[in-house]
Each structure stands twice: as structure tokens, then as C-alpha cells.
C-alpha positions in Angstrom: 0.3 -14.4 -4.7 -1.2 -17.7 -5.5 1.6 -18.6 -8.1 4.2 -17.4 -6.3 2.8 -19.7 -2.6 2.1 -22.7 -5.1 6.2 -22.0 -6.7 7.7 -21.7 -3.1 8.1 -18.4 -2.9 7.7 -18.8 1.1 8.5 -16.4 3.8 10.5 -19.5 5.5 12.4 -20.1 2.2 15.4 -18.1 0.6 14.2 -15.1 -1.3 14.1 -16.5 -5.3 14.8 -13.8 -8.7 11.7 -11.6 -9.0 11.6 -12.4 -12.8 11.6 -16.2 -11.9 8.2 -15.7 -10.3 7.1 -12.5 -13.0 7.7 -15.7 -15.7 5.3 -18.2 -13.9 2.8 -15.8 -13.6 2.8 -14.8 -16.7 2.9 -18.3 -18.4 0.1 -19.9 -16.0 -2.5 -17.2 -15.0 -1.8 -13.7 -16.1 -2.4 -13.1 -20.4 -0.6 -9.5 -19.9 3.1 -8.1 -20.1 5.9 -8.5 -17.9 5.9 -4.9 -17.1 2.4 -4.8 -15.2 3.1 -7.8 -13.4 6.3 -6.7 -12.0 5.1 -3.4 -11.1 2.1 -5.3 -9.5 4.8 -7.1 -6.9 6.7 -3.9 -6.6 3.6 -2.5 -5.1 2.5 -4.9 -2.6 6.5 -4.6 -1.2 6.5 -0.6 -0.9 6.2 0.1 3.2 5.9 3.1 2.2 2.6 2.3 0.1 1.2 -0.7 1.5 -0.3 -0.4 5.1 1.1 -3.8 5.5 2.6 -5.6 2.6 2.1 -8.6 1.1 5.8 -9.3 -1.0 8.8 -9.0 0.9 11.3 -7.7 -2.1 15.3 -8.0 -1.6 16.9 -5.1 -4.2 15.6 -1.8 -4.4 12.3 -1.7 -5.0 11.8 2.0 -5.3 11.5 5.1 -3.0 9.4 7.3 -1.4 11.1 10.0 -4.1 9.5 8.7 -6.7 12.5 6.4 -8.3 11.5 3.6 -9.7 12.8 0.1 -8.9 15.8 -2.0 -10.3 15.1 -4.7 -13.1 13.1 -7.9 -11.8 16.6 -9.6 -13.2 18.2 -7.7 -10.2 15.7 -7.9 -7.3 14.8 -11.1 -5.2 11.5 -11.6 -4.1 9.1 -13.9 -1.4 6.1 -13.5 0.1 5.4 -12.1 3.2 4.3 -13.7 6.1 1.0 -12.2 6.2 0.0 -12.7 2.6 1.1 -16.6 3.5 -1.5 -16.8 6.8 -4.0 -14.2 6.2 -4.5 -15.0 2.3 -3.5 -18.1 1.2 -4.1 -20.6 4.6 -5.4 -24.0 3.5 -5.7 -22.9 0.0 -4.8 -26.5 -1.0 -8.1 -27.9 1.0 -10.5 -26.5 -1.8 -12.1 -24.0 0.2 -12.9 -21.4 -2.5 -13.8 -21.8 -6.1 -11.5 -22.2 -8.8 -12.1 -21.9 -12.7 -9.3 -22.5 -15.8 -6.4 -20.3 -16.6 -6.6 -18.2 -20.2 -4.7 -21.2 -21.4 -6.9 -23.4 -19.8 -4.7 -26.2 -19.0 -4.9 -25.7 -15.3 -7.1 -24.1 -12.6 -6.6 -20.8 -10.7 -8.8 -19.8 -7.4 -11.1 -17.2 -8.7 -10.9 -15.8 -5.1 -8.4 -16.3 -2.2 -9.6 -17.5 1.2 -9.0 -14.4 3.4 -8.8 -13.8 6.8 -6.6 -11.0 6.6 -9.3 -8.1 5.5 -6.4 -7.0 3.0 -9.8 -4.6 1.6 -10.4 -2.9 4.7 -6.4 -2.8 5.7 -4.9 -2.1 2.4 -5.1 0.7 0.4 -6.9 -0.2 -3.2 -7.9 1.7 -6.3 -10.9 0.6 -8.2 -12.1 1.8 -11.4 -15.0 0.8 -13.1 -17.8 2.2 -15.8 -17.7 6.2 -15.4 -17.1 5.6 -11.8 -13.7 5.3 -9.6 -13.1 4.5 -5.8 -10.5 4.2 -3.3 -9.5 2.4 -0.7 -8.0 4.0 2.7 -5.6 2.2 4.4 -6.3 1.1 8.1 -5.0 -0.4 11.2 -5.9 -4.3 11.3 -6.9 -4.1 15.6 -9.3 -1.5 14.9 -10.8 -3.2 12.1 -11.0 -6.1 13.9 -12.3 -4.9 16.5 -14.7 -2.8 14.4 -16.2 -6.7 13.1 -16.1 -8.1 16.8 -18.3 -5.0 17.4 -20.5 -5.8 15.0 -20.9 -9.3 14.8 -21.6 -8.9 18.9 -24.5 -6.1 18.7 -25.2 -5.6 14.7 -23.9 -1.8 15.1 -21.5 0.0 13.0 -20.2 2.5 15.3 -17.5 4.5 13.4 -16.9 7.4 15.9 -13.2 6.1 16.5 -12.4 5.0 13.1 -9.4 6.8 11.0 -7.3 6.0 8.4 -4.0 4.5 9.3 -1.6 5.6 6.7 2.1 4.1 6.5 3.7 7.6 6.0 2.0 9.0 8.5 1.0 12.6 8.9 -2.1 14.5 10.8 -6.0 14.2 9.6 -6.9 17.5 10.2 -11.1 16.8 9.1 -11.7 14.0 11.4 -15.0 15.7 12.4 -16.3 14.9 8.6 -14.6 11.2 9.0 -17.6 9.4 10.3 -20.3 10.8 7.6 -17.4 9.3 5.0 -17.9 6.3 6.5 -21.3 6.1 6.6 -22.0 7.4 2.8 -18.6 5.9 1.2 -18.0 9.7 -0.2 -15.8 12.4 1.1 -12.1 13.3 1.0 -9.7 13.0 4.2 -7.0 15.8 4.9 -4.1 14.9 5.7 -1.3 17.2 7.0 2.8 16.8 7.1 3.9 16.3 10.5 7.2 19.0 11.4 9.3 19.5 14.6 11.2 23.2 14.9 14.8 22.9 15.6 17.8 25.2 16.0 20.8 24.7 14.4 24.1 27.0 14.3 21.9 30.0 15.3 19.6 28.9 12.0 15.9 28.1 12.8 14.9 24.7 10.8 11.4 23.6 9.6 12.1 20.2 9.9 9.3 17.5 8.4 9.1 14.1 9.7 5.5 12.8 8.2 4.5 13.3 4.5 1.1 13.4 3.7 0.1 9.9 2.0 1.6 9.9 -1.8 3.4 12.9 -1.9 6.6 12.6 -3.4 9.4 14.5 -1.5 10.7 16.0 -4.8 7.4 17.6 -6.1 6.9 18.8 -2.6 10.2 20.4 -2.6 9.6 21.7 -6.0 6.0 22.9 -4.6 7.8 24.7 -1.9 10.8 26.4 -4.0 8.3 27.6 -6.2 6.1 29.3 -3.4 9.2 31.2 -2.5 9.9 32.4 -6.0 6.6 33.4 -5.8 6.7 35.2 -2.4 3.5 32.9 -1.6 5.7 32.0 1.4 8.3 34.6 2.9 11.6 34.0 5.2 12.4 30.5 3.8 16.0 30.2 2.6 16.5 26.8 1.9 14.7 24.1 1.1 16.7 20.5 0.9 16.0 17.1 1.4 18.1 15.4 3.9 15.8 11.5 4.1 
């Protein structure tokens, strides 16, 4: 993000070639492939991913199915306007620390001057020494209102705090949501959302919510396979129609 806002990839500008700004990064700050890079920016453009994302991508950039994006050649890419206000405001004024590139013959911020609590809002895998985390994603006015709420009284009170997930679905533990909170350990449940419709005397199962990184085609697999099975009775077609 801070090579593409110092290269002009704005929000106000003209989307630019997605491997325009995969080379830069590359060449300036980033001592790894192409490949990571890339699939880096595809990330932070997925809505379906990112609670609120940080590269607007023009192309296809993937699906919720599971297929894979078209060549950085092919795709056009900017930042969004949130990455532009919330992470990278006044950047230029020196108000973090930077340290040299791997080729040290230039300076990178070794943090980015956030306001946007992209942490908190975002969702974020971590993995360190025999140890892994993640991140839930969350809605920004209840986290800020969370910090207002604290910074006014000291409390943490996370009785009305949930995840906030871009695809959606139902939380069916929220009663365990607040002990997650309070440890940093636990699991939430999340549940498709369906509506039951009738159609040419045919009674439909119709899902409109996935749970949060469940392809549609392994969860049509999942379901085909239950009625093989005869886990799950009556069903007599299962198709995708997104």
C-alpha cells in the first residue's frame, strides 16, 4: 500500500496495470516473488474476504467459488479510499519510523500511521513459533464505539460485540462470544442463512448467507455427498444458481 500511494495508485486517479504496481513493489521493498505479491493485492480487493478492502481491483479478481483471479497483466488496480485516509494520511509528514529497503538504497515506513483499526476490522492470520491466531472481522462503528467507551470510563464491556463477517451468515454461540473476547481463545459458529420457497409445486431450500470461507462448490459437494450417503433424506437436487 505504501508503494502503490507513493506511485499514484490513488482512488481519485485512473485505475493503473496490477503488474505495474506488483513490479515496484517488488524492485523497492518486497525481496520475494511476483506470485505472493499479487496474491497479497488480490486479497485486500476480495469483498467477499475483506470486511472492508483496502485495493479496489478492475478484472476479475476471483470468486467466492474458489476460482482464482486473471493474470496481474490483465487486471487494473488502485487503492481504495479507505486504505488512502485511514492508513496512509500524512505519511509524507514523517509521522512514523522508517528504516532502509533490502536494497538499501531508499527508506520504507516500518509501520503505517493508522487510524483505520484495519486489526480490529479486518480479518488477519498470524503465525508465529508453534503458535497461530486469527483475526475476526468487525464492524468499524462498533469498534469505535467500543474505543470511545473505553477511552471515556477505562472498561472493556464486550456484551454487544460480534463478528461482522462480509458473507454474512448466523452466529449461533454468541452466548460463549464474550469469554472469547476476554481470553483471546475460542471458536465462533457460524450458520448459512436460507429462505423456503415454492416453485412449480417443488419446495426449494434456498441459501442466501454462506458461512465465512466456505466455498460454494465444496459445500455443494458436502451436500451431494450427504445424500449419497442418506446422512440427509428428501433432497433431489442440489445446484448452484449465484
Amino acid at each position: 500500500m505504501f508503494v502503490m500511494d507513493d506511485e499514484g495508485f490513488c482512488s481519485s486517479k485512473p485505475h493503473k496495470k496490477s503488474a505495474k504496481a506488483v513490479g515496484s513493489i517488488m524492485g523497492r521493498v518486497h525481496p520475494h516473488g511476483d506470485s505472493s505479491i499479487y496474491e497479497a493485492m488480490i486479497r485486500l480487493s476480495q469483498e467477499w474476504v475483506m470486511r472492508y478492502p483496502l485495493v479496489d481491483i478492475r478484472g476479475n479478481n476471483g470468486n467466492i467459488d474458489g476460482d482464482g483471479p486473471a493474470a496481474s497483466r490483465y487486471t487494473e488496480a488502485r487503492l481504495s479510499k479507505l486504505a488512502e485516509d485511514g492508513l496512509l494520511g500524512n505519511l509524507k509528514k514523517n509521522n512514523v519510523d522508517w528504516a532502509p529497503n533490502y536494497s538499501e538504497d531508499e527508506d520504507e515506513p516500518i509501520s503505517l500511521p493508522a487510524l483505520f483499526p484495519n486489526l480490529l476490522c479486518n480479518p488477519n492470520m498470524g503465525i508465529g513459533v508453534a503458535m497461530a491466531c486469527n483475526w475476526l472481522p468487525h464492524n468499524l462503528t462498533e469498534v469505535g464505539n467500543l474505543i470511545l467507551k473505553y477511552l471515556e470510563t477505562g472498561e472493556m464491556n464486550f456484551d454487544n460485540m460480534a463478528p461482522d463477517f462480509p458473507t454474512g451468515g448466523i452466529i449461533i454461540n454468541g452466548k460463549d462470544l464474550s469469554n472469547i473476547y476476554l481470553t483471546g481463545k475460542g471458536k465462533v459458529v457460524i450458520r448459512g442463512k436460507y429462505e423456503i420457497e415454492t416453485r412449480a409445486k417443488k419446495t426449494l431450500i434456498v441459501f442466501t448467507e454462506l458461512p465465512y470461507t466456505v466455498r460454494t462448490e465444496d459445500l455443494l459437494d458436502q451436500i451431494k455427498d450427504a445424500c449419497d450417503k442418506e446422512d440427509i433424506v428428501g433432497v433431489e437436487e442440489v445446484r448452484n444458481e449465484s
